[in-house]
mmCIF file as Biopython writes it, N, C-alpha, C and O atoms, coordinates in Angstrom:
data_model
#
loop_
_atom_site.group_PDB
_atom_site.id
_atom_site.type_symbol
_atom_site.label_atom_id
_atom_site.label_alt_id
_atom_site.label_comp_id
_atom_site.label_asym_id
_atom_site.label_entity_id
_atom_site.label_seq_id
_atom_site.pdbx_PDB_ins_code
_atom_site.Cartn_x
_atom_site.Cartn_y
_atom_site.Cartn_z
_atom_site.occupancy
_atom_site.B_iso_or_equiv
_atom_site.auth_seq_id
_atom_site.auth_asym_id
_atom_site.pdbx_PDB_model_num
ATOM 1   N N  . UNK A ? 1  ? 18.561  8.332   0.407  1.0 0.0 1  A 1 
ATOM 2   C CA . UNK A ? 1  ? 18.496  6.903   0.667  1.0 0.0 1  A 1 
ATOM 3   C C  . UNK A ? 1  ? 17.377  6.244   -0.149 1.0 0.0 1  A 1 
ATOM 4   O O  . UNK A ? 1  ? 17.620  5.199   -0.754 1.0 0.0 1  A 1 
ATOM 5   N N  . UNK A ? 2  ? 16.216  6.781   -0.190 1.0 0.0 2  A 1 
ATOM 6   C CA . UNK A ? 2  ? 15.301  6.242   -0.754 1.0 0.0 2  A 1 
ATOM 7   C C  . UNK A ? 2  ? 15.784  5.975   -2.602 1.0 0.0 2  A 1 
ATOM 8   O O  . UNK A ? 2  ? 15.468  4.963   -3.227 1.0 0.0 2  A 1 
ATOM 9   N N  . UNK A ? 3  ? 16.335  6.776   -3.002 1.0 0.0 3  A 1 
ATOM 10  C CA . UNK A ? 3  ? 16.831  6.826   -4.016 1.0 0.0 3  A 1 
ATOM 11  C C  . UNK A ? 3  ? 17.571  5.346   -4.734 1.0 0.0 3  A 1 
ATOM 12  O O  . UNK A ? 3  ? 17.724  4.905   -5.873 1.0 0.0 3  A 1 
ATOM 13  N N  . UNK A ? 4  ? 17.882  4.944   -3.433 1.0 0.0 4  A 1 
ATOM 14  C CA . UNK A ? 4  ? 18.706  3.527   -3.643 1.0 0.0 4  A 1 
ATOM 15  C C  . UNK A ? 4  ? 17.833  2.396   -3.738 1.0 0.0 4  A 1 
ATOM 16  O O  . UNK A ? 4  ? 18.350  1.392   -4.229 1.0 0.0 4  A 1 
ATOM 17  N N  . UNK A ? 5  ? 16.598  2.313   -3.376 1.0 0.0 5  A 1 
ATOM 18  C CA . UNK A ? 5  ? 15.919  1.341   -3.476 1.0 0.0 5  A 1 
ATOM 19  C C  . UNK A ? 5  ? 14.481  1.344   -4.852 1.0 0.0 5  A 1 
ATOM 20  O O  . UNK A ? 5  ? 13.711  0.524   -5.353 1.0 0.0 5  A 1 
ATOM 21  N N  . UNK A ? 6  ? 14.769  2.682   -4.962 1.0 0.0 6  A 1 
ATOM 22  C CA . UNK A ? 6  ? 14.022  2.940   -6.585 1.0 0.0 6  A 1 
ATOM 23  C C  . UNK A ? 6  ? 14.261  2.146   -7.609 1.0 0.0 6  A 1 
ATOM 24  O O  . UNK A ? 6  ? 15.314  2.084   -8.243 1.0 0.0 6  A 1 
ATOM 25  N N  . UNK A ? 7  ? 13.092  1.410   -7.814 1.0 0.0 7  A 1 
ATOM 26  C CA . UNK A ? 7  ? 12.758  0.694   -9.423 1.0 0.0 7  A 1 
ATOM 27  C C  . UNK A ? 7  ? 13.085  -0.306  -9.108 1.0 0.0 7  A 1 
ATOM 28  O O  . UNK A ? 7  ? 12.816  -1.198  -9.913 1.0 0.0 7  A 1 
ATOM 29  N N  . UNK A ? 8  ? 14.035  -0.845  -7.438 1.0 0.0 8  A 1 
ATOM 30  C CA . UNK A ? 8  ? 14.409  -2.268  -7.309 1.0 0.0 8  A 1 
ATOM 31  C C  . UNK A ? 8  ? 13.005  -3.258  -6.912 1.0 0.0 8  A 1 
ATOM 32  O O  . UNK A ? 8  ? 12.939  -4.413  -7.331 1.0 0.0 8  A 1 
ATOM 33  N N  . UNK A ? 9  ? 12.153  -2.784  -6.246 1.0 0.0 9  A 1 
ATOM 34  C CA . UNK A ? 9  ? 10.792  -3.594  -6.157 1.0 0.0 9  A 1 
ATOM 35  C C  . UNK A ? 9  ? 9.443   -3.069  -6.875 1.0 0.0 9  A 1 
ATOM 36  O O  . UNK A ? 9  ? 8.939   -1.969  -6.652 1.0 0.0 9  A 1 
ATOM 37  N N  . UNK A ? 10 ? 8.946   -4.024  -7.763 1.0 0.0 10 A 1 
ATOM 38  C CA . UNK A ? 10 ? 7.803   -3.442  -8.299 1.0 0.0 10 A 1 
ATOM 39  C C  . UNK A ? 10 ? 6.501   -4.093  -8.229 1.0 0.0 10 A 1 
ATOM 40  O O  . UNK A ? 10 ? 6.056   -4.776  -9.152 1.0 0.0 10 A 1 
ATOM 41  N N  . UNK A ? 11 ? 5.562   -3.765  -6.537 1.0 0.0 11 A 1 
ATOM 42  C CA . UNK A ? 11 ? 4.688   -4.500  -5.786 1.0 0.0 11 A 1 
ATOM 43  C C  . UNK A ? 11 ? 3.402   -3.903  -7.236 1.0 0.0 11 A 1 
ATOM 44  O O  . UNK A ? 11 ? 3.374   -2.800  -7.784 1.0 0.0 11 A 1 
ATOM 45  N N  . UNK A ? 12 ? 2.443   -5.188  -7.500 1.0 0.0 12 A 1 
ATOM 46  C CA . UNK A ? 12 ? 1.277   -5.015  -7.628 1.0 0.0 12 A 1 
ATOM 47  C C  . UNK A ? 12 ? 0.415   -3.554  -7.214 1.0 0.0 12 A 1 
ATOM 48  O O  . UNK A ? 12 ? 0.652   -2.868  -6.220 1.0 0.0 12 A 1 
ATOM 49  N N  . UNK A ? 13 ? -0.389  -3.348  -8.006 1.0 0.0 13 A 1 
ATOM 50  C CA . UNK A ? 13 ? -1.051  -2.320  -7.114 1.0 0.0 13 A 1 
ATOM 51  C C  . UNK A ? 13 ? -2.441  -3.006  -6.400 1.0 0.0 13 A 1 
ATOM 52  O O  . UNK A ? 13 ? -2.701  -4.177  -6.673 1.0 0.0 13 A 1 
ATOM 53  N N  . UNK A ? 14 ? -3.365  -2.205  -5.438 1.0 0.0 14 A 1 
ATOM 54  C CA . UNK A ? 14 ? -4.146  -3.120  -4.802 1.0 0.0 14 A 1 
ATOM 55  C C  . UNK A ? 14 ? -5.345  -3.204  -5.571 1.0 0.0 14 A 1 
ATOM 56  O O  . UNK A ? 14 ? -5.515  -2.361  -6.452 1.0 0.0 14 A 1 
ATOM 57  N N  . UNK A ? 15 ? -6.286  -4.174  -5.360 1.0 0.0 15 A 1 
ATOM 58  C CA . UNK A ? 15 ? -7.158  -4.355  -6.233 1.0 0.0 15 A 1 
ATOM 59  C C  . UNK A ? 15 ? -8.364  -3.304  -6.088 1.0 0.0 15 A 1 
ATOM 60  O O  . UNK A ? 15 ? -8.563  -2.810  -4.978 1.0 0.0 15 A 1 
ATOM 61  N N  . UNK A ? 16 ? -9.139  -2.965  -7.132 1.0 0.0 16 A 1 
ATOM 62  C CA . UNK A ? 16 ? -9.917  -2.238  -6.863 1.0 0.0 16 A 1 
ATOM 63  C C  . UNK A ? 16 ? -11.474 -2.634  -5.790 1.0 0.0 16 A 1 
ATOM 64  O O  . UNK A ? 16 ? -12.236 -1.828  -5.258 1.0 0.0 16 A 1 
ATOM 65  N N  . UNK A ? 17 ? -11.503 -3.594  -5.776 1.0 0.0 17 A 1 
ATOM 66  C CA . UNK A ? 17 ? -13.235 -3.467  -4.974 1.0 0.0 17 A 1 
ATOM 67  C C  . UNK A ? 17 ? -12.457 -4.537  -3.811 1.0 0.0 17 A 1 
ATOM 68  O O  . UNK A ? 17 ? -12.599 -5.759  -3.754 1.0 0.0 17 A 1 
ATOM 69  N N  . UNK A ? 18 ? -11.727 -3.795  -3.050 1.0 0.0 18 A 1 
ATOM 70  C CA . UNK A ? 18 ? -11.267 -4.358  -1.726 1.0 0.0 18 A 1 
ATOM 71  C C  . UNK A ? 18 ? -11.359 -3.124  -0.854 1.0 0.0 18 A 1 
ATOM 72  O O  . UNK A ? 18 ? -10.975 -1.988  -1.132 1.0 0.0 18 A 1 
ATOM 73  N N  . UNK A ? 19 ? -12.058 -3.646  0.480  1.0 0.0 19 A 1 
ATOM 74  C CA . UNK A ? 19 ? -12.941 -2.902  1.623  1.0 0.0 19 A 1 
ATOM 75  C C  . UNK A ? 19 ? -11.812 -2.732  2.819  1.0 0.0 19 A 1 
ATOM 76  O O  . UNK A ? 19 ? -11.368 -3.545  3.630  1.0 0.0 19 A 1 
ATOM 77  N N  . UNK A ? 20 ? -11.568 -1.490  2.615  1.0 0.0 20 A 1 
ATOM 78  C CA . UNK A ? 20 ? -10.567 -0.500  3.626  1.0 0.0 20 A 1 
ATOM 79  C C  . UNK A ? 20 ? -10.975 -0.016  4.744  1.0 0.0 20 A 1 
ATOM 80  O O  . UNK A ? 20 ? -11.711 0.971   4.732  1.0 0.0 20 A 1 
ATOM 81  N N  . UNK A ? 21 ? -10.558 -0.646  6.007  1.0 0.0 21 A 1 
ATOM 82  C CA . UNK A ? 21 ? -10.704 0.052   7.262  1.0 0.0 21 A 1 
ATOM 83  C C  . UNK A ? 21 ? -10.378 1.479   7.547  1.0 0.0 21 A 1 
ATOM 84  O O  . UNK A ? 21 ? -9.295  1.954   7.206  1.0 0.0 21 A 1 
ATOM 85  N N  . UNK A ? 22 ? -11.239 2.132   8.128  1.0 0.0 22 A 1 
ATOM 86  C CA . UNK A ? 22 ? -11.060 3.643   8.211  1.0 0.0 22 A 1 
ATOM 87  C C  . UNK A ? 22 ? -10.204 4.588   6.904  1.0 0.0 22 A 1 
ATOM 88  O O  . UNK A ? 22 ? -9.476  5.567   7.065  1.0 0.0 22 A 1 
ATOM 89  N N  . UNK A ? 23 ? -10.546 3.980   5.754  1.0 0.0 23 A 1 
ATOM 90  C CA . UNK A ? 23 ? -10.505 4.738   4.744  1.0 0.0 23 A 1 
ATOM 91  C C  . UNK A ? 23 ? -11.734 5.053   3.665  1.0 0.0 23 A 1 
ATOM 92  O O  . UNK A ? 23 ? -12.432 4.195   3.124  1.0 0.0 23 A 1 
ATOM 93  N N  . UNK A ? 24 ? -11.839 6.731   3.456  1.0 0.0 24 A 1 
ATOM 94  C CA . UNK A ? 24 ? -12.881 7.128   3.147  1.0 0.0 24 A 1 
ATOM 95  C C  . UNK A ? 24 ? -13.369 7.148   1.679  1.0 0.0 24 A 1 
ATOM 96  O O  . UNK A ? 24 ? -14.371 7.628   1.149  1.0 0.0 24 A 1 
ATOM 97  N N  . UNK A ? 25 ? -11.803 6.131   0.993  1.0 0.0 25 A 1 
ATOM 98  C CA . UNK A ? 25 ? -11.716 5.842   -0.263 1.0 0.0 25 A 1 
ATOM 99  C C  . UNK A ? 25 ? -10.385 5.010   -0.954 1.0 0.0 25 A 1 
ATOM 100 O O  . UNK A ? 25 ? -9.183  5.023   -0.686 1.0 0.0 25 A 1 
ATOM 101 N N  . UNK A ? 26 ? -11.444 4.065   -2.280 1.0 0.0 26 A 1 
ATOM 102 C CA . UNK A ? 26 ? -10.318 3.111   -2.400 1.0 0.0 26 A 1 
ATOM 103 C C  . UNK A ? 26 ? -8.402  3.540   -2.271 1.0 0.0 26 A 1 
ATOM 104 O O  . UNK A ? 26 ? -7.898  4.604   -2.629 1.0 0.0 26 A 1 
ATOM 105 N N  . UNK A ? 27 ? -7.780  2.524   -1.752 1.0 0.0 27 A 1 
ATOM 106 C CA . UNK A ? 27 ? -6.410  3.024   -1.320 1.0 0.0 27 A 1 
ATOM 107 C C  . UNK A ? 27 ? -5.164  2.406   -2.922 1.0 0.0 27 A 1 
ATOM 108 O O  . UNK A ? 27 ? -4.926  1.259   -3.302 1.0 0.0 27 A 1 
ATOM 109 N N  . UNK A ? 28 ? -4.853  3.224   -3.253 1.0 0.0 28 A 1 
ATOM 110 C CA . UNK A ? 28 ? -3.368  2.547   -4.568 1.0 0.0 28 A 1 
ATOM 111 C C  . UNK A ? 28 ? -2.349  3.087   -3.730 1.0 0.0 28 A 1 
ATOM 112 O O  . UNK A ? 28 ? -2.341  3.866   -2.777 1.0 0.0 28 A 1 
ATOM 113 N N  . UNK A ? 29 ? -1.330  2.322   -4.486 1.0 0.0 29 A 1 
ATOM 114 C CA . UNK A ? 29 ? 0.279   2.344   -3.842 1.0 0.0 29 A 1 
ATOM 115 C C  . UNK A ? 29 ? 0.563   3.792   -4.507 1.0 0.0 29 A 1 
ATOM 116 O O  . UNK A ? 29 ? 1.347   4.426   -3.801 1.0 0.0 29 A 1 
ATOM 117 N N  . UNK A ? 30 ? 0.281   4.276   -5.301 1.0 0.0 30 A 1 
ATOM 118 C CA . UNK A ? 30 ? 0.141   5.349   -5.956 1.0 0.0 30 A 1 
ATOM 119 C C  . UNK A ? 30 ? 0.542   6.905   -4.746 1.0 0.0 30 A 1 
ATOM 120 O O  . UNK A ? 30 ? 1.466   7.707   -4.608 1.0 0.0 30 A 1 
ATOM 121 N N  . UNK A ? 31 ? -1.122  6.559   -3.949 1.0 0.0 31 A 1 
ATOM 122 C CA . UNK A ? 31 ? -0.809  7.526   -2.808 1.0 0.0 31 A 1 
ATOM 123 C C  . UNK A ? 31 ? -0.103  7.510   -1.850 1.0 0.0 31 A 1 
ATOM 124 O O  . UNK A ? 31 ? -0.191  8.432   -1.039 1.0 0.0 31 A 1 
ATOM 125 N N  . UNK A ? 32 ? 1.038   6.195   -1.609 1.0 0.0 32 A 1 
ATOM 126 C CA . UNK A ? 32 ? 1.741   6.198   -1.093 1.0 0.0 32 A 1 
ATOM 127 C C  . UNK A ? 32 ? 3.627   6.338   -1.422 1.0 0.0 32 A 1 
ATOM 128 O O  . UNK A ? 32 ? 4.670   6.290   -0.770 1.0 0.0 32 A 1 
ATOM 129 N N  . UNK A ? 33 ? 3.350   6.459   -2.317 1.0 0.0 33 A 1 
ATOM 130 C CA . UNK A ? 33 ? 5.068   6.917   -3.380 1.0 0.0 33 A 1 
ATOM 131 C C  . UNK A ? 33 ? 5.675   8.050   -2.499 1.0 0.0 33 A 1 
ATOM 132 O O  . UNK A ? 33 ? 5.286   9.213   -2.384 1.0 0.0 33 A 1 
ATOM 133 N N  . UNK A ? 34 ? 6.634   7.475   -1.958 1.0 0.0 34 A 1 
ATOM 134 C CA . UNK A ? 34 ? 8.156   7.872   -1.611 1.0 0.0 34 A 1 
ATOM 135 C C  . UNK A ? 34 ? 7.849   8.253   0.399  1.0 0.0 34 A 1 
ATOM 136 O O  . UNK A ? 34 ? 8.449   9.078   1.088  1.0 0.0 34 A 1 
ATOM 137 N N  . UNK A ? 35 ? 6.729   7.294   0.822  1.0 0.0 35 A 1 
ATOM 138 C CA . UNK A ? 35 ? 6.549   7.098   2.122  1.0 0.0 35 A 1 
ATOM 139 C C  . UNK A ? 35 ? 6.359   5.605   3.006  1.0 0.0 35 A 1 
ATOM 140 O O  . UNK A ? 35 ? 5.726   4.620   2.625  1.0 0.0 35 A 1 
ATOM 141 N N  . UNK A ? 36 ? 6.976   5.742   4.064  1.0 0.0 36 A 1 
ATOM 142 C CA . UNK A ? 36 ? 7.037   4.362   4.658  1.0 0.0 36 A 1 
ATOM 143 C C  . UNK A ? 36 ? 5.421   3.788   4.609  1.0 0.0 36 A 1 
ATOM 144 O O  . UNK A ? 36 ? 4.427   4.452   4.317  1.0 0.0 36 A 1 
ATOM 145 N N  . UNK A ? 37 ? 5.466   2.720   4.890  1.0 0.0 37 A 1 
ATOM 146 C CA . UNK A ? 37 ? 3.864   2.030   4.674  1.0 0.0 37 A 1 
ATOM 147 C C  . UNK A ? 37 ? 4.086   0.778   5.686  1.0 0.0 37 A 1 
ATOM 148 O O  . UNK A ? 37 ? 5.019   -0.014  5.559  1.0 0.0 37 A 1 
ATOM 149 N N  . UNK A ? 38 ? 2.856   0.690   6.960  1.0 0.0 38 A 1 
ATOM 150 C CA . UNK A ? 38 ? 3.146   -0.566  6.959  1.0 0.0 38 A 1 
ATOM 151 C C  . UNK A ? 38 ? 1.786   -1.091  7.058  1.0 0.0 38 A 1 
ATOM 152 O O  . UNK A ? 38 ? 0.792   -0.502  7.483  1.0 0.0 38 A 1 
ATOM 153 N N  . UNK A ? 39 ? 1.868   -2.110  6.672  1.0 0.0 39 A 1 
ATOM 154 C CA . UNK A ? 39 ? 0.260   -3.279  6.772  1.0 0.0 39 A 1 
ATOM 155 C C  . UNK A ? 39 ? -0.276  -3.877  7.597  1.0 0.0 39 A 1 
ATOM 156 O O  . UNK A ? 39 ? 0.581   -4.748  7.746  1.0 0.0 39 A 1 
ATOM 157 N N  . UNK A ? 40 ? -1.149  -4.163  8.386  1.0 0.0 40 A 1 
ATOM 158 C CA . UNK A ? 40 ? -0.673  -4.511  9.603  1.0 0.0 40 A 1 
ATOM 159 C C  . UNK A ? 40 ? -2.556  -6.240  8.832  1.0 0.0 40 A 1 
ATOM 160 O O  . UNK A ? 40 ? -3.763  -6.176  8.598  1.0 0.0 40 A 1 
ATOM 161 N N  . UNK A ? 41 ? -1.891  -6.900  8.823  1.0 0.0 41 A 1 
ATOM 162 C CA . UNK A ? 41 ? -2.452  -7.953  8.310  1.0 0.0 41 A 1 
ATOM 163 C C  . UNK A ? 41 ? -3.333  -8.997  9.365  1.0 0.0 41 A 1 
ATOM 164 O O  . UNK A ? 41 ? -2.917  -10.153 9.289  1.0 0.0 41 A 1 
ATOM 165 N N  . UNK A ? 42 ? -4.404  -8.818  10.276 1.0 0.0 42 A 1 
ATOM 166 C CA . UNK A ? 42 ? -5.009  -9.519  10.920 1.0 0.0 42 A 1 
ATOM 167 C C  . UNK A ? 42 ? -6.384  -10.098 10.123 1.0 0.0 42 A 1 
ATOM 168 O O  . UNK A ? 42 ? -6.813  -9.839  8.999  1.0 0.0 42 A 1 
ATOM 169 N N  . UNK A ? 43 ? -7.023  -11.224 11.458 1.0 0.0 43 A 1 
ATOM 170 C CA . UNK A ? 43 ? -8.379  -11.784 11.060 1.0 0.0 43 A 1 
ATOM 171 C C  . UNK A ? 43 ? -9.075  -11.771 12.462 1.0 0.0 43 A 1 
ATOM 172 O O  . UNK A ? 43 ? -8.707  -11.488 13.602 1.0 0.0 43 A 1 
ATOM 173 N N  . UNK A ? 44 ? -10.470 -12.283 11.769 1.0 0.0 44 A 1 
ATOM 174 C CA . UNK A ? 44 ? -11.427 -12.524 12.998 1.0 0.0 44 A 1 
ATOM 175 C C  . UNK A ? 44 ? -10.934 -13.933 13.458 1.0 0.0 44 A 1 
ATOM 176 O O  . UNK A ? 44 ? -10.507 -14.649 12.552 1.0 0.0 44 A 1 
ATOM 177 N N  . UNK A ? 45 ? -10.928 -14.307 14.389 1.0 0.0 45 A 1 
ATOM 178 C CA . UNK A ? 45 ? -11.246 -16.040 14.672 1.0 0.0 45 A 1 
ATOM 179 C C  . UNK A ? 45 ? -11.880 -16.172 15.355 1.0 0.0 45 A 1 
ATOM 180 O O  . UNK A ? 45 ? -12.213 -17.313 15.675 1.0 0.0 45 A 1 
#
């Protein structure tokens, strides 16, 4: 299945000097190739 959606989206990769929650090092889409991902996008208010 995954096969079918190959090469159809081609996201940015993330920028380098952006500050990752509970990660012990910068994150690329790289380490995430051919696994679900999700983002979970909040703020302070």
């Amino acid at each position: 299945m995954a096969a079918r959606f190959e090469g159809a989206v081609n996201a940015p990769d993330f920028p380098t000097d952006l500050e990752w929650l509970n990660a012990a090092r910068p994150l690329s889409l790289r380490n995430f190739r051919g696994k679900l991902v999700l983002l979970d996008f909040w703020t302070f208010c």
